[in-house]
Every structure is written in C-alpha cells, then in structure tokens.
TIZAPA-925829 format. One record per residue (C-alpha): residue number from 1; residue in one letter; x, y, z. Coordinates in pm, whole numbers. Layout:
<atoms>
<atom><seq>NUM</seq><type>A</type><east>X</east><north>Y</north><up>Z</up></atom>
...
</atoms>
This chain:
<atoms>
<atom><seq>1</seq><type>X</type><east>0</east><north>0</north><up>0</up></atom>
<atom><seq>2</seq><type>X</type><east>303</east><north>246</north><up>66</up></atom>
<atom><seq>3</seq><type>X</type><east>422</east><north>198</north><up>-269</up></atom>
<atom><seq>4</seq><type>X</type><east>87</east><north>297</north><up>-443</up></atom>
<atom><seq>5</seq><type>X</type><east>160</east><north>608</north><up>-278</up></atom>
<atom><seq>6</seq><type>X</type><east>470</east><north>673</north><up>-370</up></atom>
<atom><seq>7</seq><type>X</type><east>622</east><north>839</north><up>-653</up></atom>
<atom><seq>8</seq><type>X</type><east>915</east><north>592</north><up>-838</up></atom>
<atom><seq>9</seq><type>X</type><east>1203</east><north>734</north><up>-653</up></atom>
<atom><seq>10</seq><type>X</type><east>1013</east><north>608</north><up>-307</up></atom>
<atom><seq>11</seq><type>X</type><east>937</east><north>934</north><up>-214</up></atom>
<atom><seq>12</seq><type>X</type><east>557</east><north>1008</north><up>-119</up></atom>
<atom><seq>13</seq><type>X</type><east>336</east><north>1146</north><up>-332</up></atom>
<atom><seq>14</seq><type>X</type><east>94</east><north>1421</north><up>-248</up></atom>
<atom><seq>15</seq><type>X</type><east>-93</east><north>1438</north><up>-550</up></atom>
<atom><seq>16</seq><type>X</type><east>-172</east><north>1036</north><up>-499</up></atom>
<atom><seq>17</seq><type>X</type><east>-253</east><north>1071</north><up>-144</up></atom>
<atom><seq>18</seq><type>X</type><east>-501</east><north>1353</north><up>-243</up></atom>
<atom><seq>19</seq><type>X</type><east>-663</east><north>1175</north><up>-507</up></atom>
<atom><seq>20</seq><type>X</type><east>-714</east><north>912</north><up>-309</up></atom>
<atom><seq>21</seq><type>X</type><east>-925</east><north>1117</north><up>-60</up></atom>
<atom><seq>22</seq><type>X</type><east>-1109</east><north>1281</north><up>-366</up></atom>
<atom><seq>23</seq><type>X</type><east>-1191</east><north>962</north><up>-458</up></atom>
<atom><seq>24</seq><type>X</type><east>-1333</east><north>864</north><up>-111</up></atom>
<atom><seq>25</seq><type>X</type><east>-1534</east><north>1163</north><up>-95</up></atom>
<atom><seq>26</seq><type>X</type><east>-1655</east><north>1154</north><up>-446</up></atom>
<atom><seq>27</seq><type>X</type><east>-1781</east><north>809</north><up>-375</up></atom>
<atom><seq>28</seq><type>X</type><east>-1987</east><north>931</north><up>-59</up></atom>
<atom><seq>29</seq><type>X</type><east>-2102</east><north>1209</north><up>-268</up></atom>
<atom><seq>30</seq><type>X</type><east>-2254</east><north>998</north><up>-565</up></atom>
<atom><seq>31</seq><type>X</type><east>-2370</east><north>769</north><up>-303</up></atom>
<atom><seq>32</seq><type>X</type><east>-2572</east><north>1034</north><up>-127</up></atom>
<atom><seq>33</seq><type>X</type><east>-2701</east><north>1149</north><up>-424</up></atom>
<atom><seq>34</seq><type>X</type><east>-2779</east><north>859</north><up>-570</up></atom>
<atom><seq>35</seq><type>X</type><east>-2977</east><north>762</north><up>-217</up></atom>
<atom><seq>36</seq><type>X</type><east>-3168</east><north>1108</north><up>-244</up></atom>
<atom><seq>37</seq><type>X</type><east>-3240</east><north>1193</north><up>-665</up></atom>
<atom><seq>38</seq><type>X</type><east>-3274</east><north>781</north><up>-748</up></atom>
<atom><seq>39</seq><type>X</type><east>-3065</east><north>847</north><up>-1049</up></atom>
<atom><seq>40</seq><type>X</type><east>-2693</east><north>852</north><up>-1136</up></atom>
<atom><seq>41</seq><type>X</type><east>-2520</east><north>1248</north><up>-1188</up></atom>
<atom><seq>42</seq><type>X</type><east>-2333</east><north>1347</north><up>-1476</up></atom>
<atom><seq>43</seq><type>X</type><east>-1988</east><north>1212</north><up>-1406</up></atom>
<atom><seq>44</seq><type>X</type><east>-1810</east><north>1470</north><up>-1648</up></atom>
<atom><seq>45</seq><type>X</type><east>-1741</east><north>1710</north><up>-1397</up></atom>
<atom><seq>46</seq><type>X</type><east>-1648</east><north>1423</north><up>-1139</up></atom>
<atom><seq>47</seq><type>X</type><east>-1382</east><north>1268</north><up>-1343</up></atom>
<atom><seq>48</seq><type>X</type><east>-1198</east><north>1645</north><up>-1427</up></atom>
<atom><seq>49</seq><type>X</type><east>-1237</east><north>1741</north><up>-1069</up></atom>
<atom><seq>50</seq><type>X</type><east>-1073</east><north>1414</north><up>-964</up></atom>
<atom><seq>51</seq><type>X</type><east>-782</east><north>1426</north><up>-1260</up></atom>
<atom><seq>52</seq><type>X</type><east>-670</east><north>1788</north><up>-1241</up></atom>
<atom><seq>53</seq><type>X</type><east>-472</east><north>1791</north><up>-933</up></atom>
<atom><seq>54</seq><type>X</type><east>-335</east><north>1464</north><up>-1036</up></atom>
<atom><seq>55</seq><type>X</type><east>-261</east><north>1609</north><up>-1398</up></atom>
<atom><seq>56</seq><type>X</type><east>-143</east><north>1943</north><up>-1271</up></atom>
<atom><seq>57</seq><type>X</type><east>163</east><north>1723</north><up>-995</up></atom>
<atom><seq>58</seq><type>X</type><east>248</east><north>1524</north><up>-1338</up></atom>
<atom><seq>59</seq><type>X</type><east>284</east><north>1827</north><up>-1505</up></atom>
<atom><seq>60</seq><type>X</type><east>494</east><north>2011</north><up>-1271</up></atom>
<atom><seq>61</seq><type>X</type><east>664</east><north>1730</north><up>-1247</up></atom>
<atom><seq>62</seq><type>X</type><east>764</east><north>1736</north><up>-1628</up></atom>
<atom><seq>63</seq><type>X</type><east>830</east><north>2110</north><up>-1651</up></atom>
<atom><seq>64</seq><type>X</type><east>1073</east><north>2066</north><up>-1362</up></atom>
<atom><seq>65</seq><type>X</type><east>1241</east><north>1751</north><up>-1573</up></atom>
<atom><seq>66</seq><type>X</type><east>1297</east><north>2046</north><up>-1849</up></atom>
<atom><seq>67</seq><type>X</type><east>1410</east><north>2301</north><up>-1636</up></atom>
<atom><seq>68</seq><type>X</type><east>1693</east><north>2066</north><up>-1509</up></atom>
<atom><seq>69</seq><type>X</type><east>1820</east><north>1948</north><up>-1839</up></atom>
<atom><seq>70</seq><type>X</type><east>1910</east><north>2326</north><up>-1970</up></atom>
</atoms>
C-alpha cells in the first residue's frame, strides 16, 4: 500500500494521497445522491475534478524535468 503512494524514486506522493481522498469523498457524494435523486449524476465534472490535481503534480513534475536538463 506504501508503494501505491509513492512516486518511483520512493518518495511520497501528495498528488496520490489527495486523489485518493477525492476519490473517497466523491464516492460518498454519488452515493448520497444517488440515495436522495434515485438516479446517477453526470460524471463529467467528477472525473476532471478528480484528474486535475493529479494532472497538474504530473505536469509540474515534467516542466521541472525540463528546467533541469538546460
């Protein structure tokens, strides 16, 4: 389990442990709105909420890799 959190180097990763939480409170969410409206929400929004802050760590990540190889 400490290695899904963890970037390849071994160090943790923030944006991993955070999208794990979003995850946990995105499925409480749709389940408590699935329990109240009887139907599923649009999960458009959902899935970019959940993959920006991943997406925005990955891409620091890479524009740091640049920065180092000038």
């Amino acid at each position: 389990m400490k290695g899904f959190f963890s970037e390849a180097d071994g160090k943790p990763s923030f944006s991993r442990v955070a999208t794990a939480v979003l995850i946990a409170f995105s499925l409480v969410w749709v389940t408590r709105l699935v329990e109240h409206n009887h139907a599923l929400p649009d999960f458009t929004g959902l899935c970019f909420f959940i993959g920006t802050l991943y997406g925005l760590n990955k891409a620091a990540a890479a524009a740091s890799a640049i920065g180092q190889n000038k």
